[in-house]
C-alpha positions as CSV (number, residue, x, y, z in Angstrom):
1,X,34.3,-51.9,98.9
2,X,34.3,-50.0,102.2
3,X,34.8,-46.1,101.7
4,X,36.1,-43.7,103.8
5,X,36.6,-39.9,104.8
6,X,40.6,-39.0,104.7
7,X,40.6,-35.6,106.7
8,X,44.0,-34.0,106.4
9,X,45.7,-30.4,108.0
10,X,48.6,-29.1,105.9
11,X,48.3,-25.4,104.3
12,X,51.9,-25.6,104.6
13,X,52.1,-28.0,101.8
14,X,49.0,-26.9,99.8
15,X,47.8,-23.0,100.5
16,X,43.9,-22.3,101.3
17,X,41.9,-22.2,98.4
18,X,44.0,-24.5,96.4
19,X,42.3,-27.7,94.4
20,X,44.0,-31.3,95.6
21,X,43.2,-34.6,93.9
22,X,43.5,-38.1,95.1
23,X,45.0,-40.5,93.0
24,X,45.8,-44.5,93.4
25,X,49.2,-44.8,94.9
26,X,50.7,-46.2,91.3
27,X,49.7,-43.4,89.2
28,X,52.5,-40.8,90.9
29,X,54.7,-39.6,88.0
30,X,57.8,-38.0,89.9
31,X,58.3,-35.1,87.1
32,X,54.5,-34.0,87.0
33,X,50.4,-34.6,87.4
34,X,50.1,-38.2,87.8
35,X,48.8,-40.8,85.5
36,X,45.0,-41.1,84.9
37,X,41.8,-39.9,86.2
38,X,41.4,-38.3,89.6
39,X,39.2,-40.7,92.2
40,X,38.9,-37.1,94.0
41,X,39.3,-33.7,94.5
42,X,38.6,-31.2,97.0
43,X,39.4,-27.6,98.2
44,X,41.8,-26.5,101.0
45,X,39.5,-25.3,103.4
46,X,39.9,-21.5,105.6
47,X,40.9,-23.6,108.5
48,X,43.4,-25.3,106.4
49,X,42.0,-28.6,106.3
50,X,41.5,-31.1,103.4
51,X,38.6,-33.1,103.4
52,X,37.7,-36.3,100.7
53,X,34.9,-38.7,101.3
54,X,33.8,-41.6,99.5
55,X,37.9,-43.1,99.2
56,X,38.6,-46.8,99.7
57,X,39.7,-47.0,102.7
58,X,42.0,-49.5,102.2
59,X,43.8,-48.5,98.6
60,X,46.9,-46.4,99.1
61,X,46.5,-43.0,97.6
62,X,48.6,-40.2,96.2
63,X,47.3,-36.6,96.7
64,X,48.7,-33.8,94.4
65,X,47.9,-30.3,93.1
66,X,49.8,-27.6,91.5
67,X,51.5,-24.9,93.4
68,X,52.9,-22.4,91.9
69,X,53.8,-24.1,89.1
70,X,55.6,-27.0,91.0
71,X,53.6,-30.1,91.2
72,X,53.2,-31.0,95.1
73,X,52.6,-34.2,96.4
74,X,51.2,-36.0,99.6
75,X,51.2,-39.6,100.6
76,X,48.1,-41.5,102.5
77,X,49.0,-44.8,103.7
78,X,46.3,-46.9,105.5
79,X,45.7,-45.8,109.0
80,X,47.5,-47.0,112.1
81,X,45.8,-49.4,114.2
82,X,43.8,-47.7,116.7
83,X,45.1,-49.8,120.0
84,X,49.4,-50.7,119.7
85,X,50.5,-54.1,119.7
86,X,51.2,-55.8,122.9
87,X,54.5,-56.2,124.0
88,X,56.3,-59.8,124.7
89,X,56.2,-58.6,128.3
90,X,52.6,-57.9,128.0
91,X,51.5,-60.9,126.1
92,X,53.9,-63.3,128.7
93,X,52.2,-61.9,131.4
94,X,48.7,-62.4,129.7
95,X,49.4,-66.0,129.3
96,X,50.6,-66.4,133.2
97,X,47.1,-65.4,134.0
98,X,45.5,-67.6,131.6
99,X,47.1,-70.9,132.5
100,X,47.1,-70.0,136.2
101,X,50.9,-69.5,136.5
């Protein structure tokens, strides 16, 4: 199991200072704190960043905390891939050169 550091920026959704917790993707209960044990937690930072290490970096996550009394939650997919996908154009032309065309 590969882990990971999930970096994230949003005081606008969870205030400096406040305590967030990851959670597996399937443990989000819509009406509250979801289900289980937290594989995280960390602080919202002066800067307003959010930082958790040691995540699978593959397992699709949940982040929460409590605001105010309203329970506030964050989704954290996998990452994009770092380069796009070729095009048809792209991969057409690609093939041209290859076969000499």
């Amino acid at each position: 199991m590969a882990t990971s550091t999930l970096t994230i920026k949003r005081s606008d959704r969870y205030p400096v200072g406040t305590v967030v917790s990851a959670y597996p993707k399937s443990s989000r209960v819509y009406s509250g704190k979801p289900a289980g044990t937290a594989l995280a937690t960390a602080t919202v930072a002066a800067d307003g960043s959010l930082t958790f290490t040691g995540l699978n970096e593959r397992e699709p996550l949940v982040l929460w905390a409590e605001v105010a009394g309203e329970s506030r939650y964050l989704g954290s997919e996998a990452p994009a891939p770092v380069t796009p996908p070729e095009t048809l154009k792209q991969r057409i032309q690609k093939r041209r050169v290859s076969v000499g065309a």
